[in-house]
C-alpha positions, 0 to 999 in steps of 0.5 A: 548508865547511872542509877545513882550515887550517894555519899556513903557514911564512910564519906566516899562517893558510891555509885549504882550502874544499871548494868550492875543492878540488872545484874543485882535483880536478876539474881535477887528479885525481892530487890526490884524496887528497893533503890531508896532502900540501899541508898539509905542503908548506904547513908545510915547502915546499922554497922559497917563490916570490912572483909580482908579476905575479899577486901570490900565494905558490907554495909548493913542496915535493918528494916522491919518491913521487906518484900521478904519479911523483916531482914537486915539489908546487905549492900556490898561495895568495893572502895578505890580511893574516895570513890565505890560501887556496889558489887551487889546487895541482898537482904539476909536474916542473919549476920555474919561476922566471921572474919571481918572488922567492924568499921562504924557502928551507928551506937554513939557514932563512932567511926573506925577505920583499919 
């Protein structure tokens, strides 16, 4: 089952299984309710980061006001072809570059892909 899908800012088509969700909640709470908020994190992240090392996009995108006090969103999707899913998603306080490559970042909308 489908809890949804959306053109990503990399302009492949990304999708939400409930069974991945229920996965996602039960780990991270917080998260329950939260549904429009990775889709537009998807849509208009901050930035995006590419991990080499576990080949996937980190998408990321800040919101002042969380269930968790103001935090950066992080939703994690693996790419095949023109298509993704999200691996998982969780809010953080902190970024962590190390080791990864930005891909867009939203300043001048600028798109750069490895």
């Amino acid at each position: 089952m489908l809890i949804f899908e959306v053109r990503s800012r990399l302009a492949r088509r990304v999708r939400l299984t409930k069974a991945q969700w229920d996965h996602i909640t039960s780990r991270h709470r917080e998260l329950k309710g939260q549904e429009s908020r990775i889709r537009t994190t998807l849509r208009d992240p901050d930035f995006v980061l590419y991990s080499r090392s576990d080949d996937n996009y980190q998408y990321h995108r800040f919101f002042s006001k969380t269930p968790v006090a103001g935090k950066h969103l992080l939703v994690v999707v693996k790419h095949l072809d023109d298509e993704g899913f999200v691996i998982t998603a969780f809010f953080l306080r902190k970024v962590n570059e190390r080791g990864k490559v930005r891909v867009y970042e939203r300043e001048g909308e600028s798109l750069h892909f490895l």
